[in-house]
C-alpha positions as CSV (number, residue, x, y, z in Angstrom):
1,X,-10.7,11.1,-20.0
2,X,-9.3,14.2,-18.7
3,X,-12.7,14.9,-16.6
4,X,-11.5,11.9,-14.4
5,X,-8.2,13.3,-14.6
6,X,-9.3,16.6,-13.1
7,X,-11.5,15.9,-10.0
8,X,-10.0,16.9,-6.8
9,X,-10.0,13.3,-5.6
10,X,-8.2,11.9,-8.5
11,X,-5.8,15.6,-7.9
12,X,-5.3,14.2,-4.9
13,X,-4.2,10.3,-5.3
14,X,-2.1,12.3,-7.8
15,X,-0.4,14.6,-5.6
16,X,0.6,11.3,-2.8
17,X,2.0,9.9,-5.8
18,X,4.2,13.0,-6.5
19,X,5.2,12.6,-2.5
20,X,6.9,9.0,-3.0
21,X,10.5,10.1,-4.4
22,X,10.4,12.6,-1.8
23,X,9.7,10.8,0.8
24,X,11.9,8.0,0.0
25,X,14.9,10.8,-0.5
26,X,14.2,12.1,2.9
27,X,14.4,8.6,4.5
28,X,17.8,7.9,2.3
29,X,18.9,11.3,3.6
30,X,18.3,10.3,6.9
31,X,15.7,13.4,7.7
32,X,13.3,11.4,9.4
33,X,11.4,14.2,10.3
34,X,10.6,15.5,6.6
35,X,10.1,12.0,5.7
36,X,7.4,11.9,8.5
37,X,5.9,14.5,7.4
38,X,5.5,13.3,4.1
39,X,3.9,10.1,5.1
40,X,1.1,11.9,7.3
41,X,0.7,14.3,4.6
42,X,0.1,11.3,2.1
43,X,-1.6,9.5,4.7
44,X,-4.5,12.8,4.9
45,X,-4.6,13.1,1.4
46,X,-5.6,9.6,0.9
47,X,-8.0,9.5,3.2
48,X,-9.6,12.6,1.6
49,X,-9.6,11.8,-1.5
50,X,-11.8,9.0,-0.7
51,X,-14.5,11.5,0.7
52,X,-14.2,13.5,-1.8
53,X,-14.6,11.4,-4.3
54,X,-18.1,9.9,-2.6
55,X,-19.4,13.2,-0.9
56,X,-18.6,15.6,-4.6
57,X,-19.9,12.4,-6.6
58,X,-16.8,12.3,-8.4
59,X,-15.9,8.5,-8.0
60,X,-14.1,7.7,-11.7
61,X,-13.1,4.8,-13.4
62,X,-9.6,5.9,-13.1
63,X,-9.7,7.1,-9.4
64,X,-10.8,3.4,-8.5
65,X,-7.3,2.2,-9.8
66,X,-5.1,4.8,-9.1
67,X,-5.5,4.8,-5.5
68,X,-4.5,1.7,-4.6
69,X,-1.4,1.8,-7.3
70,X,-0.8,4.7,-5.0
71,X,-1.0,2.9,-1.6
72,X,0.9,0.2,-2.9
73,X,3.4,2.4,-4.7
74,X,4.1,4.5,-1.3
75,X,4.1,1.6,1.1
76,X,6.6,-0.4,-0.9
77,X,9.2,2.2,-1.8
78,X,9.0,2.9,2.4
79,X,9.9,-1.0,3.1
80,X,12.6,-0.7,0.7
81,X,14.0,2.8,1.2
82,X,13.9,2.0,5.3
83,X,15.5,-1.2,4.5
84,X,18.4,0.3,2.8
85,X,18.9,2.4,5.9
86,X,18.6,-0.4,8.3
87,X,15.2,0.6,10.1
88,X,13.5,-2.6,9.1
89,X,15.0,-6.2,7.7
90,X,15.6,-7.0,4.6
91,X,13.4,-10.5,4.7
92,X,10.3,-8.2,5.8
93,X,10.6,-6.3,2.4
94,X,11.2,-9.0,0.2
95,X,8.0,-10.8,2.0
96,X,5.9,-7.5,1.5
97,X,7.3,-6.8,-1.8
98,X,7.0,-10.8,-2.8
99,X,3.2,-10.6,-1.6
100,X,2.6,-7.8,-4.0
101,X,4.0,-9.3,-7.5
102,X,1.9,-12.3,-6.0
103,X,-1.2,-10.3,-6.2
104,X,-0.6,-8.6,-9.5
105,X,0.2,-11.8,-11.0
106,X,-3.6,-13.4,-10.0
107,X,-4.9,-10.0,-10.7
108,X,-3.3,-10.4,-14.4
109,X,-4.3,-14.1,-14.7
110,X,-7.3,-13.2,-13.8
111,X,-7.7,-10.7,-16.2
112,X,-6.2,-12.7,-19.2
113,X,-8.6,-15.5,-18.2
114,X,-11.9,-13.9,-18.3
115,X,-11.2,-10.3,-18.9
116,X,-12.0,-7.9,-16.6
117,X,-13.2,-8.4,-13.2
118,X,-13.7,-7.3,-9.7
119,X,-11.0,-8.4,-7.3
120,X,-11.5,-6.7,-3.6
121,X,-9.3,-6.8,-0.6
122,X,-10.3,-9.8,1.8
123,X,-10.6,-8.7,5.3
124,X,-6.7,-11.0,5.5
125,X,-5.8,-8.3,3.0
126,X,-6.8,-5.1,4.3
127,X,-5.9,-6.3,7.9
128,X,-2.4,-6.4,6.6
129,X,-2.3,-3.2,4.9
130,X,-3.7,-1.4,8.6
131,X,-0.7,-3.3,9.7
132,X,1.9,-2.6,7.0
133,X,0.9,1.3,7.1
134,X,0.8,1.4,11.1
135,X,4.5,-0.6,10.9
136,X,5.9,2.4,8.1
137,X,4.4,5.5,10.6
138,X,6.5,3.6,13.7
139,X,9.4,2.9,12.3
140,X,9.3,6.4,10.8
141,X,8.8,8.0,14.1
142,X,11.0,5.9,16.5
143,X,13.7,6.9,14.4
144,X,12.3,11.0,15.4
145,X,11.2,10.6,18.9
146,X,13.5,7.6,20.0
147,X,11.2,6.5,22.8
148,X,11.1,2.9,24.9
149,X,7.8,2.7,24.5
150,X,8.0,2.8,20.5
151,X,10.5,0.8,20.4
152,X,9.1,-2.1,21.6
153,X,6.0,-1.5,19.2
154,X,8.0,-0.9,16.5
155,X,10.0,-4.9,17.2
156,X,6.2,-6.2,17.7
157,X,4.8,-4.6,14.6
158,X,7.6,-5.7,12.2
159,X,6.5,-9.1,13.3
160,X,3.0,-8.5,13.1
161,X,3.4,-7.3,9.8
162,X,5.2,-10.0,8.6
163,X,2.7,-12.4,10.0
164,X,-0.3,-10.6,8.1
165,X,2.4,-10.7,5.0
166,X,2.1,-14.3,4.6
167,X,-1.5,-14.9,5.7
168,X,-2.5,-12.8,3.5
169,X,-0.9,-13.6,0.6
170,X,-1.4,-17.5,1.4
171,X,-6.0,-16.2,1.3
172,X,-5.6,-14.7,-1.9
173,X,-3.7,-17.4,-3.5
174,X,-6.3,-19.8,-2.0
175,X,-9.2,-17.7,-2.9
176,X,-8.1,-17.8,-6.5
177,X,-7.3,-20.7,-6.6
178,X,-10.6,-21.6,-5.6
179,X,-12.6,-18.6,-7.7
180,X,-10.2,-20.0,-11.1
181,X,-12.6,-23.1,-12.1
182,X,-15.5,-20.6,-11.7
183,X,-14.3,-18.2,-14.5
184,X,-15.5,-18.3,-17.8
185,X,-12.5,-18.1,-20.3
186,X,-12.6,-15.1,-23.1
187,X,-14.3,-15.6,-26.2
């Protein structure tokens, strides 16, 4: 176990977890420029950890599910932390943070239901994580380069956000619903 612990990917999915509290401290704070920081620094570190893990052959069991805990973890403490401070509504947290109990709650009946077993994104789902990330980064840096231009992406994106919210949590409680029948139930 701790050889999966130790590759530099899996160092690396650990260190953007380590960002989180800070981040969401520096948004409570109101230092919108540290909290920026922190979200591009989180943002490089999760894309290298991907290429390390593929180009150092060090893809691991526990690398596969940390990252995404990661991305999930960091994206839902930013809608909550920037909803405490105002930057987003409260309705668009609740529907990001409602679609993600959704999805742990098929990913666990799944798993009760026929043990283990694969559960990728759908293109609904990683369309709406592009657009829940991109929403996080502008509402982050409208509120440090107040700018018309961002502005008015920032109003569009918290809607397209939304949108992709509920379409794609609607697809994977279809797709389940669907994929259930199919599953063999535990011995």
């Amino acid at each position: 176990m701790s050889s999966q612990i130790f590759t530099l990917a899996n160092q690396l999915t650990l260190l953007r977890l380590a960002l989180i509290p800070f981040f969401a401290l520096a948004v409570l704070d109101g230092n919108y420029p540290w909290a920026l920081g922190l979200l591009l620094a989180a943002g490089v570190s999760d894309a290298l950890d991907g290429v390390l893990a593929r180009s150092l052959r060090q893809r691991t069991f526990l690398g596969a599910y940390m990252d995404p805990i990661a991305d999930k973890l960091l994206l839902s403490t930013a809608f909550v932390v920037l909803a405490i401070r105002g930057n987003i509504p409260w309705t668009l947290s609740i529907l990001v943070l409602g679609r993600d109990v959704l999805i742990v709650a098929i990913a666990l009946v799944i798993m009760l239901a026929a043990g283990f077993r694969p559960f990728p994104p759908s293109h609904y789902g990683k369309a709406c994580t592009a657009t829940q990330v991109l929403t996080v980064i502008v509402v982050v840096l409208v509120e440090v380069v107040p700018h018309g231009t961002l502005a008015w992406s920032k109003g569009l994106l918290l809607w397209l956000a939304a949108i992709t919210t509920v379409l794609s949590g609607l697809h994977y409680a279809l797709r389940t619903g669907k994929m259930l029948p199919e599953i063999p139930s535990k011995p």
